[in-house]
N, CA and C atoms of all chains as a GROMACS GRO file, in nm:
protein
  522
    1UNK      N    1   4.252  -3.879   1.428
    1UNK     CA    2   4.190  -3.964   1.326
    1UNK      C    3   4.161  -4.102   1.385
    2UNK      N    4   4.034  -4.124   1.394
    2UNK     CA    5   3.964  -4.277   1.434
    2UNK      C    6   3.996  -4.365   1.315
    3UNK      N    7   4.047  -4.501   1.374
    3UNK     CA    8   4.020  -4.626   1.236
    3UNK      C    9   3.980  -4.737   1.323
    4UNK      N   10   3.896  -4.861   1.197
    4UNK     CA   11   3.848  -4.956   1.283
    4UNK      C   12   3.975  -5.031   1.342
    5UNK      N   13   3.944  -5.096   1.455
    5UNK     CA   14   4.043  -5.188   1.539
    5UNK      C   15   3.961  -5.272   1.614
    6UNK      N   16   3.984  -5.455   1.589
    6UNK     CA   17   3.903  -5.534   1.628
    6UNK      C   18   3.989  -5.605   1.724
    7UNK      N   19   3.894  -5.636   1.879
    7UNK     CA   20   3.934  -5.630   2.003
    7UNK      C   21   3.901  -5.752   1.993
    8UNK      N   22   3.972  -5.899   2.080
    8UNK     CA   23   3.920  -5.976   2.118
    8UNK      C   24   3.945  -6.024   2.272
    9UNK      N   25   3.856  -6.045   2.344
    9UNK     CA   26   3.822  -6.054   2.456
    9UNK      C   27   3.795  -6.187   2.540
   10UNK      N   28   3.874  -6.211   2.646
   10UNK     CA   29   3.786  -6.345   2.714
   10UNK      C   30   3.736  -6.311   2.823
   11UNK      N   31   3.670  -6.359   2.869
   11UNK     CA   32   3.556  -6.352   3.026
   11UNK      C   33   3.569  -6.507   3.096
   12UNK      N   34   3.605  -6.529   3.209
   12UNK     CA   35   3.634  -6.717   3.235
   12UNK      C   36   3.599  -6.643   3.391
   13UNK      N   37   3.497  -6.742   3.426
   13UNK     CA   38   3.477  -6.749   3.551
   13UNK      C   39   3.611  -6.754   3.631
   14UNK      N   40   3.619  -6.710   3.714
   14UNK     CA   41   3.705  -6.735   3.819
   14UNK      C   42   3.766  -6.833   3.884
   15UNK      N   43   3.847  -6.827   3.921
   15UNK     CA   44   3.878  -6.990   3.977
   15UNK      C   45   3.874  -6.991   4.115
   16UNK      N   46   3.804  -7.134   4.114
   16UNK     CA   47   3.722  -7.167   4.270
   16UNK      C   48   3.587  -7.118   4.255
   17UNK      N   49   3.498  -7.020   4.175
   17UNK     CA   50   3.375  -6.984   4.159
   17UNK      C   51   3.349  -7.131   4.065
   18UNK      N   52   3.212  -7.219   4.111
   18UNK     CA   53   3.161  -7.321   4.065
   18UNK      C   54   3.095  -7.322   3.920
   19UNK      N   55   3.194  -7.402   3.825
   19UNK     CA   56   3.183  -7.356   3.724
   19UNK      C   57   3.050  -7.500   3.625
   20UNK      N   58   2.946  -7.475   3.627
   20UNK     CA   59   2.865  -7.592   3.596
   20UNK      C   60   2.872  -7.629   3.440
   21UNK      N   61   2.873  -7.514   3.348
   21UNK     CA   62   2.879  -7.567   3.222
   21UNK      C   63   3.055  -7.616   3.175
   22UNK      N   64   3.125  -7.574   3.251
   22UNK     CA   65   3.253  -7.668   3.229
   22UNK      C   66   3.263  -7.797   3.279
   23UNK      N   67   3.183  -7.813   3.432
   23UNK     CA   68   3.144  -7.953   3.472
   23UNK      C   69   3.116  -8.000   3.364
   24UNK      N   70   2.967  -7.969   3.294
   24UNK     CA   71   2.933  -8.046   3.224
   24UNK      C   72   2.964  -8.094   3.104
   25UNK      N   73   3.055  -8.004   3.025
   25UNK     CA   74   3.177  -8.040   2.941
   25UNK      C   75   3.306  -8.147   2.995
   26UNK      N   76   3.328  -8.120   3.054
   26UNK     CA   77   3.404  -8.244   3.096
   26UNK      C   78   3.354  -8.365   3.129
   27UNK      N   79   3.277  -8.418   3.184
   27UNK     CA   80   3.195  -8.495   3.206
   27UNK      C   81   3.153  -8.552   3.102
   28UNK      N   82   3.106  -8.485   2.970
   28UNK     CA   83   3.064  -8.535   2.783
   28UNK      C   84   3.230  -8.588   2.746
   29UNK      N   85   3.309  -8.502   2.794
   29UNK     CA   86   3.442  -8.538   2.734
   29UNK      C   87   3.503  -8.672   2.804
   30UNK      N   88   3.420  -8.654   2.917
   30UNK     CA   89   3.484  -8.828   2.963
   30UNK      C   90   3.417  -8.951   2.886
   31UNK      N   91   3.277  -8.895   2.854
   31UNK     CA   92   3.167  -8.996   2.854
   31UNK      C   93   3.202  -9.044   2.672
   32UNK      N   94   3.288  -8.999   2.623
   32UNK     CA   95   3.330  -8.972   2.482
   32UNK      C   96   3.486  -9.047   2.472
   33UNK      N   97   3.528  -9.070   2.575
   33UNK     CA   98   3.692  -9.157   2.562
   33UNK      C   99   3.769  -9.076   2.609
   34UNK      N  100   3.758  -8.928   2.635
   34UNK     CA  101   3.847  -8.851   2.673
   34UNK      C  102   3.891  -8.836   2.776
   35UNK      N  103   3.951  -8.944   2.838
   35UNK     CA  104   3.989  -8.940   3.011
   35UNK      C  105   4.106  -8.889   3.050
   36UNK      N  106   4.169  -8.825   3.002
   36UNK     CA  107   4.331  -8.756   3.005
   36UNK      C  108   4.273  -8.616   3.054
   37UNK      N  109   4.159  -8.540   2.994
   37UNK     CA  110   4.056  -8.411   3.086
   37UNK      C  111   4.055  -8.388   3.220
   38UNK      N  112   4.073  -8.328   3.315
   38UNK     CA  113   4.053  -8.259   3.402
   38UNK      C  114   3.994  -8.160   3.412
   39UNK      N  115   4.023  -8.059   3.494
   39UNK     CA  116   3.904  -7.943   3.487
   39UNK      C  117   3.906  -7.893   3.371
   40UNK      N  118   3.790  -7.835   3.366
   40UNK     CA  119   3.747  -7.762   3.229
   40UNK      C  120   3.699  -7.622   3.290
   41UNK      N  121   3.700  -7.510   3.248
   41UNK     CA  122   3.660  -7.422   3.283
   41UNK      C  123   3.576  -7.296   3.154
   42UNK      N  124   3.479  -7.305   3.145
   42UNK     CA  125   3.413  -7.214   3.008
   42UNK      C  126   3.356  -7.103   3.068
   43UNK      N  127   3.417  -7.028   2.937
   43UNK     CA  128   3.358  -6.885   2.951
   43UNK      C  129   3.328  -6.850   2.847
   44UNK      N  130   3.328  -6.732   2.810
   44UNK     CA  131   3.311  -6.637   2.673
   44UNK      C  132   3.404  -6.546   2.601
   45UNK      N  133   3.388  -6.584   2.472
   45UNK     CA  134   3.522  -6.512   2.418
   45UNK      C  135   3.433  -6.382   2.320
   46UNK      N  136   3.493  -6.292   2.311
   46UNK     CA  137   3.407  -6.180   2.189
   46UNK      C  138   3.516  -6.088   2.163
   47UNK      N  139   3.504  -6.051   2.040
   47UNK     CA  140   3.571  -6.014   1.993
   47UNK      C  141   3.485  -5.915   1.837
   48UNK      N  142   3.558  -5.777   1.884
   48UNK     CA  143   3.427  -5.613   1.890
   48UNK      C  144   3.557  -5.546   1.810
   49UNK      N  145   3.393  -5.503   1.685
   49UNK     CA  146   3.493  -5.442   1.613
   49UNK      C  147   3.445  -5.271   1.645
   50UNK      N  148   3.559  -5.227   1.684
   50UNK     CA  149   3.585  -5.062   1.762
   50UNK      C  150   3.639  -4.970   1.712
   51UNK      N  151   3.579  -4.819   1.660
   51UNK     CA  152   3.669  -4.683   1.645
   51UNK      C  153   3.726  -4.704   1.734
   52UNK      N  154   3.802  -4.639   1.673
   52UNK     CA  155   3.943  -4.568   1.826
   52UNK      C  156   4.035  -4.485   1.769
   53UNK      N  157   4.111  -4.453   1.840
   53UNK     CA  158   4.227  -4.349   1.777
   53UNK      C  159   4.322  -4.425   1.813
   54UNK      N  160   4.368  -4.516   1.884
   54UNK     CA  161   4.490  -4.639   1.899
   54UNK      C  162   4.451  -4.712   1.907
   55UNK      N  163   4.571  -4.850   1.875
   55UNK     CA  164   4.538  -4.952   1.984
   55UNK      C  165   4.530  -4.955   2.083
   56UNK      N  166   4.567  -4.857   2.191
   56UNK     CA  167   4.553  -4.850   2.328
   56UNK      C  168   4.417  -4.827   2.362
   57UNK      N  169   4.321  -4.678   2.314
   57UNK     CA  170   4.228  -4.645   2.314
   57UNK      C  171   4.133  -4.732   2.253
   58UNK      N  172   4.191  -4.841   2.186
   58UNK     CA  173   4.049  -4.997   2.151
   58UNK      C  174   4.072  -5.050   2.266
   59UNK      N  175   4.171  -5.036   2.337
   59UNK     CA  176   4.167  -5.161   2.449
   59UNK      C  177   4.143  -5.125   2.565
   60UNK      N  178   4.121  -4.968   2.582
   60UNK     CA  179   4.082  -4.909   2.718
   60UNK      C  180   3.939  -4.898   2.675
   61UNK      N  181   3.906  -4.904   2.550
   61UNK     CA  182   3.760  -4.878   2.536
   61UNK      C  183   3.721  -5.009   2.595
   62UNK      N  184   3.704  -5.144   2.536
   62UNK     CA  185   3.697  -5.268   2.550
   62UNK      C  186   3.690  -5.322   2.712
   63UNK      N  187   3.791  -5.239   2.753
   63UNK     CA  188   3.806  -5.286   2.923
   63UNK      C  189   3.670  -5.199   2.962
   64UNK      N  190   3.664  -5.085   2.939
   64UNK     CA  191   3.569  -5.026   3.018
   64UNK      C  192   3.420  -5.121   3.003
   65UNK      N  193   3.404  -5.155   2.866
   65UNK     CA  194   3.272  -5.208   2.807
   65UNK      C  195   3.279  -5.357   2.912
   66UNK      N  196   3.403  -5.421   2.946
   66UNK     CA  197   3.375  -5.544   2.982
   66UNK      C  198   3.364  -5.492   3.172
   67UNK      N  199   3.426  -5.389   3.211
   67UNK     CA  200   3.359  -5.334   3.319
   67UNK      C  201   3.214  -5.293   3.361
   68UNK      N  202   3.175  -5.263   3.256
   68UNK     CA  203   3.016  -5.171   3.255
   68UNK      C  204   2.923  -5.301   3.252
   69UNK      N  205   3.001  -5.387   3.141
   69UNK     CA  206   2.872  -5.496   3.135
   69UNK      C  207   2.897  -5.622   3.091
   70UNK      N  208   2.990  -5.612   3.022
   70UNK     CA  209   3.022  -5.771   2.984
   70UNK      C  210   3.093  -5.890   3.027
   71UNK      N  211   3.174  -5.825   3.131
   71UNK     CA  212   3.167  -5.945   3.297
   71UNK      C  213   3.105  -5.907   3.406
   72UNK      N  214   3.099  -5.988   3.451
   72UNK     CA  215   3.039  -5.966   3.651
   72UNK      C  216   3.189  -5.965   3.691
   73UNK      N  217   3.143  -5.822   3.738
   73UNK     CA  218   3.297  -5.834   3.851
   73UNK      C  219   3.308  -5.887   3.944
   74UNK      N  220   3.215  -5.972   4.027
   74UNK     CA  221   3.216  -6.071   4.133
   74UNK      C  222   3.260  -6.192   4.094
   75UNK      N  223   3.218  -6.236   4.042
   75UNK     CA  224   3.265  -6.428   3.969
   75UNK      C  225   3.354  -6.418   3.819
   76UNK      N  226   3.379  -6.322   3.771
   76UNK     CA  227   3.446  -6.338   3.641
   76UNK      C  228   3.566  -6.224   3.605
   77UNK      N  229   3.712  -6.319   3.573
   77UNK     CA  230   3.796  -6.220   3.508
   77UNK      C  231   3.752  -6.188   3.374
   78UNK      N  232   3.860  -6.090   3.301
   78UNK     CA  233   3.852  -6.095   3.124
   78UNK      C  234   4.019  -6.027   3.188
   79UNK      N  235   4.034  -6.117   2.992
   79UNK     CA  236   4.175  -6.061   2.974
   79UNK      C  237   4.171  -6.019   2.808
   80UNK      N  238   4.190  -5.895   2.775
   80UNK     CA  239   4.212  -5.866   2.670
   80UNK      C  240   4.295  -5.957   2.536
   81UNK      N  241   4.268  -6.066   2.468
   81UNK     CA  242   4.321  -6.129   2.436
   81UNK      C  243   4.452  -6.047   2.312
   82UNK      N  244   4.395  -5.983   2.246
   82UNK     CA  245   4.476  -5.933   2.130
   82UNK      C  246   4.377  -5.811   2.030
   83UNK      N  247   4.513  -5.730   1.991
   83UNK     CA  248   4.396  -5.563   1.920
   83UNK      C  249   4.443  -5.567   1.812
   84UNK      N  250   4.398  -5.579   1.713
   84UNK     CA  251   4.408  -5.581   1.534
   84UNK      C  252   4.327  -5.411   1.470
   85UNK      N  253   4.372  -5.391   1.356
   85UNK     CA  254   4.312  -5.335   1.257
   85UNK      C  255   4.216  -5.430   1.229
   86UNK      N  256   4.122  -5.370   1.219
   86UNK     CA  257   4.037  -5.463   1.160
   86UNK      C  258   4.012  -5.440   1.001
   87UNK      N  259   4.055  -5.568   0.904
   87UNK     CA  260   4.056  -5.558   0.762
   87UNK      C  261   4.133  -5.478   0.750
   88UNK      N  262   5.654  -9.050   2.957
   88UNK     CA  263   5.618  -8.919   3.066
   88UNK      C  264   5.507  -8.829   3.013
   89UNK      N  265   5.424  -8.841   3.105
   89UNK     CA  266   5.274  -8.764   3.105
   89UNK      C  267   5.301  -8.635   3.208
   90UNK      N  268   5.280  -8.555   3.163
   90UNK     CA  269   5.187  -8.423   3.245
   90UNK      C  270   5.091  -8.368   3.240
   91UNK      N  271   5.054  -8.264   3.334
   91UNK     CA  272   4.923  -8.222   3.280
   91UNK      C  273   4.952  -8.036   3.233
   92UNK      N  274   4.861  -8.043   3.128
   92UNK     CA  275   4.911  -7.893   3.044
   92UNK      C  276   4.755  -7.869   3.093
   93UNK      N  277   4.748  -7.704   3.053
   93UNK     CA  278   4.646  -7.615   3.091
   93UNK      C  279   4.656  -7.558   2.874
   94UNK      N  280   4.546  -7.584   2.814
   94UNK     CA  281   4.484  -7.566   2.666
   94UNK      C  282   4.343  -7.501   2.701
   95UNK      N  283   4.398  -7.344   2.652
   95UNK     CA  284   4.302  -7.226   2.610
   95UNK      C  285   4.245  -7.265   2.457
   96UNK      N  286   4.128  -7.274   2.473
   96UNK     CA  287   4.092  -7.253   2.314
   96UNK      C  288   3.981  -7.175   2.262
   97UNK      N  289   3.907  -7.118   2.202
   97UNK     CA  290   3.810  -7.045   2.143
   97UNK      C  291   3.719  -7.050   2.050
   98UNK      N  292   3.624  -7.077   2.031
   98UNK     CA  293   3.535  -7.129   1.914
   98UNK      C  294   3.427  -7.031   1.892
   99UNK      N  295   3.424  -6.988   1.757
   99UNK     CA  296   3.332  -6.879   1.757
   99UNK      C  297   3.280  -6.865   1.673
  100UNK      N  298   3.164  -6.822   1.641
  100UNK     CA  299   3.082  -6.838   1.529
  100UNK      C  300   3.134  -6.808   1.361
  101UNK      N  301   3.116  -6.872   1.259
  101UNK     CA  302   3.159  -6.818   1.152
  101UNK      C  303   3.164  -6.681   1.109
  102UNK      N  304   3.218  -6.619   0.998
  102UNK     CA  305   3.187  -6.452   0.968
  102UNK      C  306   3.088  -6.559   0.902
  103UNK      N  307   2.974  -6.425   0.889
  103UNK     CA  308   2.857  -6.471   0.781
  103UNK      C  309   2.781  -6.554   0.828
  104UNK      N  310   2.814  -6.619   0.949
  104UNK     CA  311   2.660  -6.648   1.006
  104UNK      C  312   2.594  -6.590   1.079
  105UNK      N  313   2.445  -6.543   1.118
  105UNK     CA  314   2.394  -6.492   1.242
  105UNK      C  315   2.452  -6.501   1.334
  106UNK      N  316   2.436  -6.411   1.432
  106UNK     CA  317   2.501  -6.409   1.556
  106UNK      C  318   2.403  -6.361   1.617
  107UNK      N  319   2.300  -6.424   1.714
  107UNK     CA  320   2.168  -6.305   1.767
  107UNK      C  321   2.276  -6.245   1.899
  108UNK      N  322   2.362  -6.351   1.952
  108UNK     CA  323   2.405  -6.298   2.093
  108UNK      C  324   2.472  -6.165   2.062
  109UNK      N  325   2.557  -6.187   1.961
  109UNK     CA  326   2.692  -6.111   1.963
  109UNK      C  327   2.576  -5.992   1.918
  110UNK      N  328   2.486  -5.972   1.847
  110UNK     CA  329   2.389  -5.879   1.766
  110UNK      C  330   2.311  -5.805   1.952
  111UNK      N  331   2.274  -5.870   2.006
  111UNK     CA  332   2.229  -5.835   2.150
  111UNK      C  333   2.286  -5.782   2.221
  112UNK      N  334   2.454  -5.793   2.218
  112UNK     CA  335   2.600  -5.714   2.304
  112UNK      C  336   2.605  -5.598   2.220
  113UNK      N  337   2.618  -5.617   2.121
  113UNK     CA  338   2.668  -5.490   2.063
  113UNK      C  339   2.507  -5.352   2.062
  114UNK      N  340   2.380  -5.380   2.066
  114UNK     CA  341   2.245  -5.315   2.099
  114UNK      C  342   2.272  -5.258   2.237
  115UNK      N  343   2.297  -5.338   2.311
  115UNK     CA  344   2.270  -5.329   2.491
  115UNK      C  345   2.410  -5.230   2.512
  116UNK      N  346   2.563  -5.236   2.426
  116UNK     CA  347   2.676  -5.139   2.433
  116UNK      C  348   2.612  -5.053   2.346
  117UNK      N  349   2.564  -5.023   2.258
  117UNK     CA  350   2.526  -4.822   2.195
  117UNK      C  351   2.416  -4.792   2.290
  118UNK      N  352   2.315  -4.908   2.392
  118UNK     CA  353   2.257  -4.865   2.459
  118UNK      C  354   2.290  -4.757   2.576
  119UNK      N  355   2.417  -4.809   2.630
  119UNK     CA  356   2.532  -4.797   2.736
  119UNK      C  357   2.633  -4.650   2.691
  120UNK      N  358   2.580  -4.592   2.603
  120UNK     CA  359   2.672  -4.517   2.512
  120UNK      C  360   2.788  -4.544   2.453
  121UNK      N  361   2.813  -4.685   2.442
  121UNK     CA  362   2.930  -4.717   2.372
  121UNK      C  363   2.878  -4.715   2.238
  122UNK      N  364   2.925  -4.560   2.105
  122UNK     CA  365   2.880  -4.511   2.054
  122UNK      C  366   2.980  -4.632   1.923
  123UNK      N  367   3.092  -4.630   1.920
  123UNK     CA  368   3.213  -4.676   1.813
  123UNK      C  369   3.227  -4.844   1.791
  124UNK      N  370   3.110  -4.898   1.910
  124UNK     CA  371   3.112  -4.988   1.858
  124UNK      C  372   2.989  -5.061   1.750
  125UNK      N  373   3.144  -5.122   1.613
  125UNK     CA  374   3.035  -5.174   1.512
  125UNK      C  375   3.013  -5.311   1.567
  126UNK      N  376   3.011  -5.437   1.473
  126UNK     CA  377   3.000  -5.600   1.452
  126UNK      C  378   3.046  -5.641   1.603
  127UNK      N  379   2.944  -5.726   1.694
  127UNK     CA  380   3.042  -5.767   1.762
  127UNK      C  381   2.982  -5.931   1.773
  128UNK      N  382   3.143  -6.012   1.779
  128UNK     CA  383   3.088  -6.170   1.721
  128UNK      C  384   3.071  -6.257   1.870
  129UNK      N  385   2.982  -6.320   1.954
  129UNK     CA  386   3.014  -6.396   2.072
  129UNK      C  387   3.042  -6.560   2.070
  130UNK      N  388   3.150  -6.618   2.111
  130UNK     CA  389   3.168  -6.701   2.087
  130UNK      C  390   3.214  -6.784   2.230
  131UNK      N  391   3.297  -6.870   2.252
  131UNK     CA  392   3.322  -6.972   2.392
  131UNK      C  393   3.457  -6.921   2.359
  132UNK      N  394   3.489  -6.956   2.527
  132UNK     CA  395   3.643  -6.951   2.534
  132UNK      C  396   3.642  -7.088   2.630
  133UNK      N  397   3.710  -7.164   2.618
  133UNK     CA  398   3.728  -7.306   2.722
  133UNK      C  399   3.868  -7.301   2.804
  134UNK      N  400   3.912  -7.359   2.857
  134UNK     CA  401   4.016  -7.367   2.974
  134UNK      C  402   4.035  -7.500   2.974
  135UNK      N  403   4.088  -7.604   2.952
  135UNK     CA  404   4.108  -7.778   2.962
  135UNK      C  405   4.246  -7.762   3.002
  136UNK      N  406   4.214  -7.870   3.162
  136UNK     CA  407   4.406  -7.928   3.205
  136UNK      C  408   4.370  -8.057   3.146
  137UNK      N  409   4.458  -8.107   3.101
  137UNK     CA  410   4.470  -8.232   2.948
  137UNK      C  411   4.610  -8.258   3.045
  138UNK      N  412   4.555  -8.422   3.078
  138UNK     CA  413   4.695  -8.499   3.110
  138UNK      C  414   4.778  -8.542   2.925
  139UNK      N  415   4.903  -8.498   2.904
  139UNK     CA  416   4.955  -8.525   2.769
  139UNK      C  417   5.090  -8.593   2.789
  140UNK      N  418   5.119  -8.644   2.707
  140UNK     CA  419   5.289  -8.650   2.670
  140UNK      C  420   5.345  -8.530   2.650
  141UNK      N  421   5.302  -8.445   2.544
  141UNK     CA  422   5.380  -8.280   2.505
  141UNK      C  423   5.303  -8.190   2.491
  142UNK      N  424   5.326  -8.076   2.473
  142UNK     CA  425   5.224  -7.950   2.447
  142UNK      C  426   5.196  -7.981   2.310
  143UNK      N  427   5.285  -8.048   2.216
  143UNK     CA  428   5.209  -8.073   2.089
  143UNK      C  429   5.081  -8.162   2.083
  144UNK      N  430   5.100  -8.287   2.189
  144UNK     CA  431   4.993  -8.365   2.213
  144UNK      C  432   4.879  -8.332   2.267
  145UNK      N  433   4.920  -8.262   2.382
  145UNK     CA  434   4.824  -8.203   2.436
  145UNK      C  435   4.691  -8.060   2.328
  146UNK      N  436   4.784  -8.016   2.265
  146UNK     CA  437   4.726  -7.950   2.171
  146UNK      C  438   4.660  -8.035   2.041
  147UNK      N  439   4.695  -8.135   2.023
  147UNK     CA  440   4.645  -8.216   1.924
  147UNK      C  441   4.520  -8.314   1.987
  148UNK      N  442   4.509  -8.376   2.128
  148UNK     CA  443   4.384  -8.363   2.183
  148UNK      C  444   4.283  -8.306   2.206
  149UNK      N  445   4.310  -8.153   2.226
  149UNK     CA  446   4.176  -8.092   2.267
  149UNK      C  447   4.102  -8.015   2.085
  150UNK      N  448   4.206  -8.019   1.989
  150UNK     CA  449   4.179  -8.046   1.874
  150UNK      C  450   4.035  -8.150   1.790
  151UNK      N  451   4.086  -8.234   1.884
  151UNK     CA  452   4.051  -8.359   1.825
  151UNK      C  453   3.909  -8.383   1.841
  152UNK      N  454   3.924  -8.264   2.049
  152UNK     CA  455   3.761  -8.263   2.098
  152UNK      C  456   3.687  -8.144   2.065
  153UNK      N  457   3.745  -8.078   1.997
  153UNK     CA  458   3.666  -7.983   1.910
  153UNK      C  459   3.560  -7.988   1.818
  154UNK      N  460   3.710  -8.116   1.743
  154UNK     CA  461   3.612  -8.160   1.619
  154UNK      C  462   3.476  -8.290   1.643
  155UNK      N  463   3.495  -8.320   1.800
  155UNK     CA  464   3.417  -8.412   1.772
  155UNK      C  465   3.289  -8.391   1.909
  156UNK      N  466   3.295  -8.282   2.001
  156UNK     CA  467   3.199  -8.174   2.056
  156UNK      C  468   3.197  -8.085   2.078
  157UNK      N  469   3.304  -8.039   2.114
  157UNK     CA  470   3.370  -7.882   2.145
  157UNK      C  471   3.285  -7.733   2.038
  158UNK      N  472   3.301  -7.830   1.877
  158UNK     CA  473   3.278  -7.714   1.818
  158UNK      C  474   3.148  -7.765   1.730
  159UNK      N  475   3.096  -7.664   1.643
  159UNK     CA  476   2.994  -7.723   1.575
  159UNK      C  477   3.041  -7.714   1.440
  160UNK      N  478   3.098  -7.793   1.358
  160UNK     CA  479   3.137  -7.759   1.272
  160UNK      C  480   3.082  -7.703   1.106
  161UNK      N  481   2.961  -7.704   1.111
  161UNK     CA  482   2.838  -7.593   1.049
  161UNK      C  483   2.890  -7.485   1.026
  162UNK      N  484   2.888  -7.441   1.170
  162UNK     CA  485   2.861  -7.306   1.177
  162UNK      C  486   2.962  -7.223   1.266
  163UNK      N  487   3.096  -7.330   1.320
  163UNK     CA  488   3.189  -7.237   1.410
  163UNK      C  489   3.338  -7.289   1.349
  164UNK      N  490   3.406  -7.198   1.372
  164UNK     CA  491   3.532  -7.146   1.388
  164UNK      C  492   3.614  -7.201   1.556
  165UNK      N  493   3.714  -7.279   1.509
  165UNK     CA  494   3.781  -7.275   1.636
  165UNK      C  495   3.927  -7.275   1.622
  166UNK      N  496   4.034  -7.245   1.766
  166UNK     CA  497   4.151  -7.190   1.731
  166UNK      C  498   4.217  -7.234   1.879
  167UNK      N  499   4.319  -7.284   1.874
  167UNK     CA  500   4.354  -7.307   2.026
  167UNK      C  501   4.486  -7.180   2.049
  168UNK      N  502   4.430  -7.124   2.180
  168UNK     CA  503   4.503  -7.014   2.202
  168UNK      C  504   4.642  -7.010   2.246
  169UNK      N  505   4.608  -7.122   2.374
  169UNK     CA  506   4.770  -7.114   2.428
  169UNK      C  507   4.729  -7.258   2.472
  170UNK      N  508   4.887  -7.286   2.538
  170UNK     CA  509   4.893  -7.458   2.531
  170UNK      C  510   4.998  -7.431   2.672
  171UNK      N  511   4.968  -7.463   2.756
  171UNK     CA  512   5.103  -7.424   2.890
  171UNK      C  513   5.079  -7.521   3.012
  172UNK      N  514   5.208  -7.556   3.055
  172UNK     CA  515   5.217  -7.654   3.173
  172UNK      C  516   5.118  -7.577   3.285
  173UNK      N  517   5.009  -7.724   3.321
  173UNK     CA  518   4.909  -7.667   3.455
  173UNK      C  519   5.008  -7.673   3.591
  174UNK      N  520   4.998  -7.540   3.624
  174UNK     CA  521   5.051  -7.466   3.749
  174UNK      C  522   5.235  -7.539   3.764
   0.00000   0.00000   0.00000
């Protein structure tokens, strides 16, 4: 028996891969009073609402999907953040 | 005493607003045969080392830059994930 289960996901460039839109967030965050900032690093968070038959099977689904396409496996980790029922 | 903490946070579009990206991931995955997946929402994930006094402070800063670029407050949702001493 399948039920929904909602996956949430991060993708963050890598570290040491040159990260420009976190440059440029930090850089607004200085230019704003915020000088206590250091690196910043942005990525993408998503979070997919998935059949499955477990939570395991939402989160092996999820890995595969962020394998196939929703990171670059050259410049970007993901870490499965957390697997809910969804509603 | 200042250190510097490493603040995960996430900002992501409201339920109930458009989402063309997250609407474009989830097309391009049933494209891919990822058949089970329904809604999927895309949002930022950020990474900030924040020189602070405490992880409460430190978490109450990058708060603060949420509300005042980080997020859009219209139309997003934000949530700080984890709050942890950098390296």
């Amino acid at each position: 028996m399948t039920q929904p289960y909602r996956v949430a996901v991060y993708i963050v460039p890598r570290r040491g891969i040159l990260d420009p839109q976190g440059k440029a967030i930090a850089d607004a965050l200085h230019a704003l009073g915020f000088g206590g900032v250091g690196e910043v690093h942005a990525g993408r968070h998503l979070v997919l609402d998935v059949t499955a038959a477990s939570a395991d099977d939402a989160s092996a689904q999820v890995t595969a999907m962020c394998r196939k396409l929703l990171a670059n496996p050259v410049t970007e980790d993901f870490e499965i953040a957390s697997v809910g029922t969804a509603r």
